[in-house]
C-alpha positions in Angstrom: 52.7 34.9 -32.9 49.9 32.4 -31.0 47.0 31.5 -33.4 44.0 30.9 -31.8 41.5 28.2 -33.2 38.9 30.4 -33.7 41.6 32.7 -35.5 42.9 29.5 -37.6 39.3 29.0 -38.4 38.3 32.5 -39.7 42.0 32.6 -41.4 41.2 29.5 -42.8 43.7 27.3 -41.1 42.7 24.2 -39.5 40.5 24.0 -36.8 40.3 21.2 -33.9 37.5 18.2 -35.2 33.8 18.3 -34.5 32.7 15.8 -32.1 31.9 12.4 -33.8 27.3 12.2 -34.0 27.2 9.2 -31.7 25.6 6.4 -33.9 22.0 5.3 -33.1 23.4 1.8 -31.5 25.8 3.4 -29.2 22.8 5.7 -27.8 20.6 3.1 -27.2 23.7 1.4 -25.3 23.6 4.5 -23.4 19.8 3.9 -22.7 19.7 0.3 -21.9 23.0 0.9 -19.3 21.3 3.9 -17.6 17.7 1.8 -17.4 19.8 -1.4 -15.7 21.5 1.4 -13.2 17.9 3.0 -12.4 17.0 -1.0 -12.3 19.2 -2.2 -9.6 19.0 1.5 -7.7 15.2 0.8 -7.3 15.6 -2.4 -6.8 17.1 -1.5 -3.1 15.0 1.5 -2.6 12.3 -1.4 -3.0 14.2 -3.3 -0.2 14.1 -0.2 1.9 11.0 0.2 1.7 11.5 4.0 0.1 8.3 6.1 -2.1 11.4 6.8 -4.3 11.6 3.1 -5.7 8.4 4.3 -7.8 10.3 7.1 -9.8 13.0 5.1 -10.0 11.4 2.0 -12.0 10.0 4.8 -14.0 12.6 6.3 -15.2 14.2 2.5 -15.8 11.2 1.8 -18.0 11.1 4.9 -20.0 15.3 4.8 -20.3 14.5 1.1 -21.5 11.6 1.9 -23.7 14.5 5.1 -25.6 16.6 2.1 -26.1 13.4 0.0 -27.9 12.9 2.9 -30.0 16.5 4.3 -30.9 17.8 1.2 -32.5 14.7 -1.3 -33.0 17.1 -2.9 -36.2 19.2 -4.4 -33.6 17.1 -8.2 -32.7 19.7 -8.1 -29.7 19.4 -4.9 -28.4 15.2 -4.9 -29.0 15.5 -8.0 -26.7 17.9 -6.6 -24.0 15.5 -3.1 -23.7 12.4 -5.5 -23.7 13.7 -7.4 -20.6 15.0 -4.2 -18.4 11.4 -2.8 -19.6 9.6 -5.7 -18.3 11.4 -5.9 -14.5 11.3 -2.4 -14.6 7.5 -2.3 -15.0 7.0 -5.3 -12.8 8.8 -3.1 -10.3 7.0 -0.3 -10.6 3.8 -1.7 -10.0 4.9 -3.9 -7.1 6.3 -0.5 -5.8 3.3 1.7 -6.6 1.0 -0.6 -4.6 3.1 -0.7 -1.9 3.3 3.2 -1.6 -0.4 3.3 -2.5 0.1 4.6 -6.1 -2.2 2.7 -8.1 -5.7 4.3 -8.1 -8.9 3.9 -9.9 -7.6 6.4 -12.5 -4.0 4.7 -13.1 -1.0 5.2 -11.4 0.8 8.5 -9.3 4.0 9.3 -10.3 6.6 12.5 -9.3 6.8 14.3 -5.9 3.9 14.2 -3.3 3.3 17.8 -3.5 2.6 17.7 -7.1 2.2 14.0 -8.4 1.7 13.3 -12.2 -1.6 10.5 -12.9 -0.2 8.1 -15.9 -3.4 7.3 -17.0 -5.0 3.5 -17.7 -5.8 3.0 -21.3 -7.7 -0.1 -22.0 -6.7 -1.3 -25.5 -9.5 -4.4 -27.0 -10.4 -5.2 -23.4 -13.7 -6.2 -22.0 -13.8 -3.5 -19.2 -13.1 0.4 -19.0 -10.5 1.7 -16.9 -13.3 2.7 -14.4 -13.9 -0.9 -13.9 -10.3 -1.8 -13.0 -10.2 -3.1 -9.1 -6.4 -3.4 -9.2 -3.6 -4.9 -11.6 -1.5 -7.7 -10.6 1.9 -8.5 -12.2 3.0 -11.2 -13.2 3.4 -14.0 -10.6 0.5 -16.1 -10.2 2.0 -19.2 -8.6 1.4 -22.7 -10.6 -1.5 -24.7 -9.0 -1.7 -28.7 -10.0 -5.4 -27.9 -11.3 -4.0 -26.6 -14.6 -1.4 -28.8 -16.3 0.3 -26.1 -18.1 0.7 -22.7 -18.9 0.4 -21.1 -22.1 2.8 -17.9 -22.5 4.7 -16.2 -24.8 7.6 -14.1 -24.7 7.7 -10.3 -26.6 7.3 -6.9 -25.1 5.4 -5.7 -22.0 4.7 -7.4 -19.0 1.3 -10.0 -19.0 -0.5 -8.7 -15.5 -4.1 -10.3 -14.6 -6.6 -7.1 -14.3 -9.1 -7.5 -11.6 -13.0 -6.3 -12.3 -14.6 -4.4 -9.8 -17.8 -6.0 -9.2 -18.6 -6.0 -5.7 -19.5 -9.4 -5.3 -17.9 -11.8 -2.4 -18.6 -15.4 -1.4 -20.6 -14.0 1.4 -22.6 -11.3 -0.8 -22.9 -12.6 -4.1 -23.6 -9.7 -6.9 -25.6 -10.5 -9.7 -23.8 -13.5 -11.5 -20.4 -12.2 -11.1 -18.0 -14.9 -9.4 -16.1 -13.0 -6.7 -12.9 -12.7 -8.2 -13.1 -11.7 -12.0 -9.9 -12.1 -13.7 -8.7 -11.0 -17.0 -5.4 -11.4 -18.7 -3.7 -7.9 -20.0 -0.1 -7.0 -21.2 1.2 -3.8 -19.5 3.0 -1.8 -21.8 4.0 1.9 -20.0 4.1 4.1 -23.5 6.2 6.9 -23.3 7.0 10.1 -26.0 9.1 10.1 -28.8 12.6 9.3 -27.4 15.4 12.7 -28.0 12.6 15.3 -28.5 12.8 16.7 -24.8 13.5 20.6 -25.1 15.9 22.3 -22.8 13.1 22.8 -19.5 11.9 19.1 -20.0 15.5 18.0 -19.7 16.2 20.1 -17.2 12.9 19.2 -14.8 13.2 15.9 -16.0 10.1 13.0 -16.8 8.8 12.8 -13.6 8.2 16.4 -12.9 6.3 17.9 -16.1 3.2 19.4 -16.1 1.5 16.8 -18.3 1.3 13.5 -18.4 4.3 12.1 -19.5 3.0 8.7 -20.5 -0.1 6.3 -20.7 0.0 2.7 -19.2 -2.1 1.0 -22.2 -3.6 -2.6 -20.9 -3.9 -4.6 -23.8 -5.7 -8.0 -24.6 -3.2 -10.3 -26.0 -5.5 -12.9 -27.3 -6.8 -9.8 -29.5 -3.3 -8.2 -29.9 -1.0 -10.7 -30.8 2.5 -8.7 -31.7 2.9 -4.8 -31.4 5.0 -2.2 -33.6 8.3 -0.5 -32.5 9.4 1.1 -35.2 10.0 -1.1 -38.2 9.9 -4.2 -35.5 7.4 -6.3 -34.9 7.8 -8.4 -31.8 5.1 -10.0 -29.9 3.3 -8.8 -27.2 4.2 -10.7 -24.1 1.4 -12.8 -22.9 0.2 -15.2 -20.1 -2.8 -16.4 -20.8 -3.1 -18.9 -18.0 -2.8 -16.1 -14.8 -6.1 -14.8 -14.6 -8.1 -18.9 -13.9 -4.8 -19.2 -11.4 -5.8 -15.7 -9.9 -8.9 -16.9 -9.9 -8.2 -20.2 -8.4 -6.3 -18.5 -5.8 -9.2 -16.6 -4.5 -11.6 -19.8 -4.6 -12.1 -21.8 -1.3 -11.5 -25.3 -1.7 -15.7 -26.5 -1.6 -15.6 -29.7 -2.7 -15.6 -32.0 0.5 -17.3 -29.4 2.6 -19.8 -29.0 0.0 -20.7 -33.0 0.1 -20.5 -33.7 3.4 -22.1 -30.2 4.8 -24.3 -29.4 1.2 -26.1 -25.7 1.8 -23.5 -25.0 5.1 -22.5 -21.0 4.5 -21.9 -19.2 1.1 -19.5 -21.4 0.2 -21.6 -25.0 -0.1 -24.9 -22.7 -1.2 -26.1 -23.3 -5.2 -24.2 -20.2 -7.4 -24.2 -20.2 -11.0 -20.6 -17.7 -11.9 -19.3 -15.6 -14.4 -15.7 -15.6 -14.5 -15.7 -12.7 -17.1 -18.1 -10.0 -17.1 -20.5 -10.7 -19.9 -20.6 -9.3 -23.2 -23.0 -9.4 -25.8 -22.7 -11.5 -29.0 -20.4 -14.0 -27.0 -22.4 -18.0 -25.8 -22.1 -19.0 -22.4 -20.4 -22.4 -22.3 -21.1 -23.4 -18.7 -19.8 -26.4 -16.8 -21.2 -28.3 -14.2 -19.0 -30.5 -11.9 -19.7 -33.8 -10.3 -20.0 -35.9 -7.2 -17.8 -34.1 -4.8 -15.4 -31.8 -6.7 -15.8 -28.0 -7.0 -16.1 -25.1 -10.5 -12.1 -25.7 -10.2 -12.3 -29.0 -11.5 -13.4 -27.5 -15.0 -10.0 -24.5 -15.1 -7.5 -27.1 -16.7 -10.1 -27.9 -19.7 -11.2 -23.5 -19.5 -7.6 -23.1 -19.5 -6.8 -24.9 -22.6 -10.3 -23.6 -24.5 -8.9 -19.9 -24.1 -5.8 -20.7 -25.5 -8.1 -20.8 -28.5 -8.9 -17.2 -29.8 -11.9 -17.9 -31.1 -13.2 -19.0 -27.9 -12.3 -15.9 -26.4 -14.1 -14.1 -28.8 -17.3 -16.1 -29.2 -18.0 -17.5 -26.2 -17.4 -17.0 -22.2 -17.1 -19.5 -19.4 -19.8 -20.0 -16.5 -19.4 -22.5 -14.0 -22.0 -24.1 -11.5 -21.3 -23.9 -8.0 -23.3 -26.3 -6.1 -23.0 -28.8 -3.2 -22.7 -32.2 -4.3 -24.0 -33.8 -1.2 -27.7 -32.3 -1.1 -30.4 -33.7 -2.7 -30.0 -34.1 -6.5 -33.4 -32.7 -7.9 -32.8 -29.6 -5.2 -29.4 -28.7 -6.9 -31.1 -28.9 -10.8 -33.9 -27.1 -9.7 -31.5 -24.3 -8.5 -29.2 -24.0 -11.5 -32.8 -24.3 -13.9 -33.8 -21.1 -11.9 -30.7 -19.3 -12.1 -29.9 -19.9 -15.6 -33.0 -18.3 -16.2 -32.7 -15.4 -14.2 -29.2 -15.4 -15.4 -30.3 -15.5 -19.1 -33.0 -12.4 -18.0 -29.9 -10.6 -16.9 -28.0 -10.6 -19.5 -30.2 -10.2 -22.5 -33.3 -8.5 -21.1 -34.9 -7.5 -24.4 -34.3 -11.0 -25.9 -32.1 -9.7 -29.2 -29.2 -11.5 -28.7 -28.6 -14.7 -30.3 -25.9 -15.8 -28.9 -28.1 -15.8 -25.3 -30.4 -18.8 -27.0 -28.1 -21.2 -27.9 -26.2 -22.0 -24.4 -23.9 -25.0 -24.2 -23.7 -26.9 -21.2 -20.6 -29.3 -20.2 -20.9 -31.4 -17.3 -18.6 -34.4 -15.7 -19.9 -37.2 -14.2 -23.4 -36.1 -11.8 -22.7 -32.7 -13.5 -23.8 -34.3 -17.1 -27.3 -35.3 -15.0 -27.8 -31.9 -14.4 -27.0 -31.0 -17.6 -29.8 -33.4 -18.9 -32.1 -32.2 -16.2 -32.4 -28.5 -18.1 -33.5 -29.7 -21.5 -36.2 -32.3 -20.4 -39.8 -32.1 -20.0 -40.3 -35.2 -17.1 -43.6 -35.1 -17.1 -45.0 -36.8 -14.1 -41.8 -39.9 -14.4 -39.3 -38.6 -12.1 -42.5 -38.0 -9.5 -43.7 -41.1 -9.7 -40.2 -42.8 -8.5 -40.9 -41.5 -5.1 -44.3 -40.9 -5.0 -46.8 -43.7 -5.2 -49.7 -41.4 -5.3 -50.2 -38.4 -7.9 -48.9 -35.0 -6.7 -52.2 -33.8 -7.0 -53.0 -35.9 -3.9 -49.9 -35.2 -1.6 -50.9 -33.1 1.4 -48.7 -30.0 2.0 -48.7 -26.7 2.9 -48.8 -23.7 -0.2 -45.3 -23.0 0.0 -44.0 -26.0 0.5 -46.2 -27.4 -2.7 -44.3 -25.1 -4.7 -40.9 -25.7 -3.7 -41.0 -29.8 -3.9 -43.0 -28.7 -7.5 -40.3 -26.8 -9.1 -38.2 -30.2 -8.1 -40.3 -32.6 -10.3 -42.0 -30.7 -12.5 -40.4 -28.6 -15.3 -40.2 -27.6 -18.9 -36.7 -27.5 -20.9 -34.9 -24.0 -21.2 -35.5 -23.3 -24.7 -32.0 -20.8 -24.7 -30.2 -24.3 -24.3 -29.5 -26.1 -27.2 -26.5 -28.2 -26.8 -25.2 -30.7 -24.0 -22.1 -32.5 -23.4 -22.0 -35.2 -21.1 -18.5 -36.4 -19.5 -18.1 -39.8 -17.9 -21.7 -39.4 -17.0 -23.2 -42.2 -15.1 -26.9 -42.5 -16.6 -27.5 -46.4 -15.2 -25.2 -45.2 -12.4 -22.3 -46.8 -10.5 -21.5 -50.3 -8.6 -19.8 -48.0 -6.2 -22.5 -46.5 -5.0 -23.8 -49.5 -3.9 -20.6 -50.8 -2.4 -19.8 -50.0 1.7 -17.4 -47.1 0.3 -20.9 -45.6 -1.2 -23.2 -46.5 1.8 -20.3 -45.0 4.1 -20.1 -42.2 2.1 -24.2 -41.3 2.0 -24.5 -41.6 5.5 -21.6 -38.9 6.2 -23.8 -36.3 4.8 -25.7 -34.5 6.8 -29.2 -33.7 4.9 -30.0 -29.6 5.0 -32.5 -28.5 7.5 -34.7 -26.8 5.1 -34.6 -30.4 2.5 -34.7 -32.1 6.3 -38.1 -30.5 7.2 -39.9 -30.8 4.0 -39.4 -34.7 4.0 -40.5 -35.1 6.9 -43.9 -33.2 6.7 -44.6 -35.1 3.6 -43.7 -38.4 5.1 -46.2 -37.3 8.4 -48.9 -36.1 6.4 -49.1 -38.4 3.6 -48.9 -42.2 5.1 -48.2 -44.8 2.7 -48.1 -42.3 0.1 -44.2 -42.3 -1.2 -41.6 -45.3 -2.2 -39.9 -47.2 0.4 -37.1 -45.4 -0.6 -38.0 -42.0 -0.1 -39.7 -42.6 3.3 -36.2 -43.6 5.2 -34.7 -40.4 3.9 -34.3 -37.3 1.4 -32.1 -39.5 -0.7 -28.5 -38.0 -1.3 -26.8 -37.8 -4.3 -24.8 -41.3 -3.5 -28.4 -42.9 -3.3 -29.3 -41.6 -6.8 -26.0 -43.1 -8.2 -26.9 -46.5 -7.1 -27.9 -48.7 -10.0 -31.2 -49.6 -8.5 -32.1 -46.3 -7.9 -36.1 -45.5 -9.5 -35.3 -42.0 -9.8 -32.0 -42.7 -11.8 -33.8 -45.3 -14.3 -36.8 -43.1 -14.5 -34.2 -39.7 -15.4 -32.6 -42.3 -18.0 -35.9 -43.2 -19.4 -36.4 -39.0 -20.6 -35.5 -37.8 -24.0 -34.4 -34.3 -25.0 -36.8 -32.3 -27.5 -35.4 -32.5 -31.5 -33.8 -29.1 -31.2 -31.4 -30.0 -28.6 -28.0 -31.9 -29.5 -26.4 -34.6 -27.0 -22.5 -35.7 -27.4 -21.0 -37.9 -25.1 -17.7 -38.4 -24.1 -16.7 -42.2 -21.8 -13.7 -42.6 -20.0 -12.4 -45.9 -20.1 -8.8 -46.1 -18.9 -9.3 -49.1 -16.6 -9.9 -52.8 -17.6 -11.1 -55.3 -15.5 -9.7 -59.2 -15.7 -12.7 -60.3 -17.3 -12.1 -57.8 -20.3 -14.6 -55.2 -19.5 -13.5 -51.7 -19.5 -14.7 -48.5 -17.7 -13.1 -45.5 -15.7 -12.8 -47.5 -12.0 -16.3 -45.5 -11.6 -18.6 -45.7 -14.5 -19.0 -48.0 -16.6 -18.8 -47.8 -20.6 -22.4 -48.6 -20.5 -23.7 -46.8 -18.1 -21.8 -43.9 -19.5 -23.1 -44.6 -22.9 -25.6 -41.2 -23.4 -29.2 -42.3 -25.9 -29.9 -40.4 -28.9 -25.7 -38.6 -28.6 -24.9 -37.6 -32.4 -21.2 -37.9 -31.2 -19.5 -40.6 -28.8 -16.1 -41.3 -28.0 -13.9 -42.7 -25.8 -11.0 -41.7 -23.7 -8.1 -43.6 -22.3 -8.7 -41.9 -18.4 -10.4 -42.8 -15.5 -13.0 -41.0 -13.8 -11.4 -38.0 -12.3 -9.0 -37.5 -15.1 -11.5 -38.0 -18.1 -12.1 -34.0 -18.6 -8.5 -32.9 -18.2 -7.5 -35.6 -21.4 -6.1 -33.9 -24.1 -8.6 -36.0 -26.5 -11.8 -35.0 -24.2 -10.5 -31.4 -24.3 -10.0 -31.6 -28.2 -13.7 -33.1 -28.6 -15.1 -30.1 -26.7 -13.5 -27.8 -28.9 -14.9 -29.5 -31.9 -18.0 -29.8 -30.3 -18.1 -25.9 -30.0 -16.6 -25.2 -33.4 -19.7 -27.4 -35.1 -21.6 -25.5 -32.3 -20.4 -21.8 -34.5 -21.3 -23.5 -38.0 -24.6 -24.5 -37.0 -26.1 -21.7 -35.5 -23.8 -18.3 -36.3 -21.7 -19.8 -39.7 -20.3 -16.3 -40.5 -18.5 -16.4 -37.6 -17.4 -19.6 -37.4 -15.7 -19.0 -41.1 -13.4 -17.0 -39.5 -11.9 -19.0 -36.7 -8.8 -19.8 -38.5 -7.6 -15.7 -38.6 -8.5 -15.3 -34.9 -6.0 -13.9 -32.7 -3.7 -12.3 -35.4 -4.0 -8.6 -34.7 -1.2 -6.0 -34.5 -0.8 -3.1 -32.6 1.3 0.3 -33.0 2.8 0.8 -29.8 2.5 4.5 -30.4 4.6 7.2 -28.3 2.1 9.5 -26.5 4.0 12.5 -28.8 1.8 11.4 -31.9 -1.3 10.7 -30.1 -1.2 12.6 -27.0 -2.1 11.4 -23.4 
């Protein structure tokens, strides 16, 4: 007689084996080999140009993100997952803007007839998810202006986040520059891996009725690793993609701005916000020279917010101006937009942070810089004029715009300058046929065109020799000789604002004197600085040196200590924070 297994069971005979449990490792090998088939299957629906490549990244990333999570003891397997994660989620947002899946809300998953919104969830960023214009993955490509690029490996995928601000080069919103960029690490979190009932399974992720996950957009200058389990690798970070971002969307200014000052939106006076503001954080804004442009200043910006604590206590402004108009015009605008910007920001006058402004400026830029916390008086007039303003004929309006030029108060919400290979006694070069040749390419704005030469008409004999040729340029103010020049070196800054001075002198002449091929040590050499030194650079290259970039960051870390010192006690635990990358199961969507 047959026995029958179930019959050997009951009878106590011996029954076939259970099936093995399959060990936590060899289901996360399951995992990790169905996210790199879902991987490469998307991959060509990607080619293809097919709406299914979206689900199909999906499904890699949450297949990747099981194996994370089934076996996080494993250093080799938590790397392998972390890879397929991050193509998988760089492929899924390339995909889901392609198909037009990425909204204002977050990002469309599942059929058409019944799509799924993963949500955005802003984790210690400066913005809500309503303010999110689009994310970019990672891919910025390298520009010369920044000379490296500060990343770090871990999990998720570093994407720049763009603000929505509404501002273009053309229409310029408040102080927002036109492309606001800020660094982010994607991390798609899913539910508890194995907990799927029998429907879920069945429907399977990207058909349930909920959301299924939560695309959390951290800061990774905040967040410096995450927690997967009993893990703790870092979050994945790029810190240098939002200034390229941002360099990518900046026209090249610099020449047109000399030679065609105040042309179209792109020559015109701007002072720029490359993040949106927040209270409790300094502006720090830089002010470039003699025909350059703001991107001049992203390689030193770039190495500052390596720094956490500049993230978190201060924000970068830049000064936008065209090198090539006339010099008092160009302070006069960034004087009046500081202020308005100041207004802006802080209109109840509460925060601190919004009185103690730093300002950074290379080569003309450190002029400007001085031109802010000066009274003049009647000096800088009396370089052109040879009568007192009182006596100059012009109409009202006019009166009040050649005024705000030559008359002025320091900003009393500035309190610290730093000036760069700053040419106070000017430069032989300006004097030379390459400085002569380059004055006379500029072509003087009609507006600074017609003011000269009413003044000149209706006030005979009434203005140096100087000034009656021409509105001088900014070459003409750089010449050695210049009245206006000696008469700006001649002012002092009031007691509460400090001066440091950093001089480029990379190039040595025969005769043993050295300077930066432009500016002389001398002339560089800033009166009444409580810090100076010197850099082995030449002109251009002075506030991209390592030692200058190091000096600024000291500069701004005795900048903390002497007017917030709480804060600045703390700079040495910035940037050490953890986060539990949660699955939406024990926190919901």
């Amino acid at each position: 007689m047959r026995v029958s297994a179930a019959d050997g069971r009951g009878a106590g005979g011996v029954g076939l084996p259970a099936a093995p449990a399959e060990s936590p490792l060899s289901t996360a090998q399951r995992h990790l080999r169905l996210a790199r088939e879902h991987l490469a299957a998307s991959c060509e629906m990607l080619k293809d140009c097919n709406r299914h490549a979206v689900d199909g990244y999906y499904l890699a990333c949450e297949e990747a993100w099981n194996a994370a999570w089934t076996y996080p003891e494993s250093r080799d397997m938590l790397i392998d997952a972390a890879d397929c994660y991050a193509d998988g989620l760089a492929g899924l947002l390339e995909a889901a803007r392609r198909h037009d899946r990425l909204g204002a809300g977050g990002l469309w998953i599942g059929p058409r007839g019944r799509p799924i919104l993963v949500p955005y969830r802003p984790q210690a960023l400066s913005v809500d998810a309503g303010s999110i214009a689009s994310i970019e993955p990672q891919g910025q490509a390298d520009d010369r202006r920044l000379s490296r690029r500060h990343l770090r490996d871990g999990f998720g995928l570093p994407v720049v986040v763009r603000v929505a601000n509404g501002s273009t080069v053309e229409n310029p919103q408040g102080f927002a520059a036109p492309r606001q960029s800020l660094a982010a690490t994607a991390v798609l979190r899913f539910a508890v891996p194995g907990n799927e009932n029998f429907l879920e399974k069945f429907a399977g992720p990207v058909a349930r009725d909920h959301a299924p996950a939560v695309l959390d957009l951290a800061n990774p200058v905040e967040i410096a690793a995450v927690r997967i389990g009993k893990a703790r690798p870092h979050l994945a970070a790029d810190l240098s993609a939002p200034l390229l971002d941002v360099l990518d969307g900046t026209p090249k200014s610099s020449i047109a701005g000399f030679l065609q000052p105040f042309g179209d939106g792109s020559t015109r006076p701007h002072l720029e916000m490359l993040e949106p503001h927040q209270p409790g954080r300094i502006p720090v804004v830089f002010i470039h020279g003699l025909a350059s442009d703001e991107g001049t200043w992203f390689d030193m910006i770039n190495e500052l917010r390596a720094w956490p604590e500049f993230h978190r206590r201060y924000e970068p402004w830049v000064f936008h101006y065209p090198t090539g108009a006339a010099f008092l015009q160009s302070s006069a605008e960034l004087r009046q937009q500081l202020t308005a910007a100041v207004r802006q920001c802080d209109p109840q006058g509460t925060d601190p942070a919004m009185r103690n402004l730093v300002l950074v400026g290379h080569s003309m830029g450190g002029l400007h810089a001085k031109l802010q916390v000066v009274a003049p008086g009647d000096q800088i007039w009396q370089s052109v004029g040879r009568v007192p303003f009182e006596q100059i004929r012009l109409r009202p309006e006019l009166r009040r715009q050649v005024a705000r030029a030559y008359f002025f108060e320091p900003l009393p919400f500035v309190n610290r300058i730093v000036c760069i290979a700053t040419p106070h006694k000017g430069s032989v070069l300006a004097s030379l046929g390459l400085g002569r040749l380059a004055s006379l390419s500029v072509r003087t704005p009609p507006e600074s065109k017609a003011i000269h030469d009413e003044a000149v008409r209706l006030n005979p004999g009434s203005f140096q020799r100087e000034y009656e040729r021409a509105t001088p340029t900014s070459v003409d103010l750089l010449q050695p000789g210049s009245m206006m020049l000696q008469s700006i070196d001649r002012l002092r800054p009031p007691c509460w604002v400090t001066v440091h001075s950093i001089i480029g002198d990379g190039h040595s002449w025969f005769i043993g004197v050295r300077d930066d091929c432009v500016v002389s040590v001398e002339s560089a050499h800033t009166q009444g600085a409580v810090s100076e030194i010197r850099v082995p650079a030449t002109h251009t290259k002075v506030h991209h040196h390592p030692r200058a970039i190091a000096e600024v960051r000291r500069i701004l870390i005795q900048h903390l200590a002497e007017t917030s010192p709480a804060q600045a006690s703390a700079t040495g635990r910035a940037g050490s924070g953890t986060a539990a990358i949660v699955p939406v199961a024990a926190t919901g969507p």
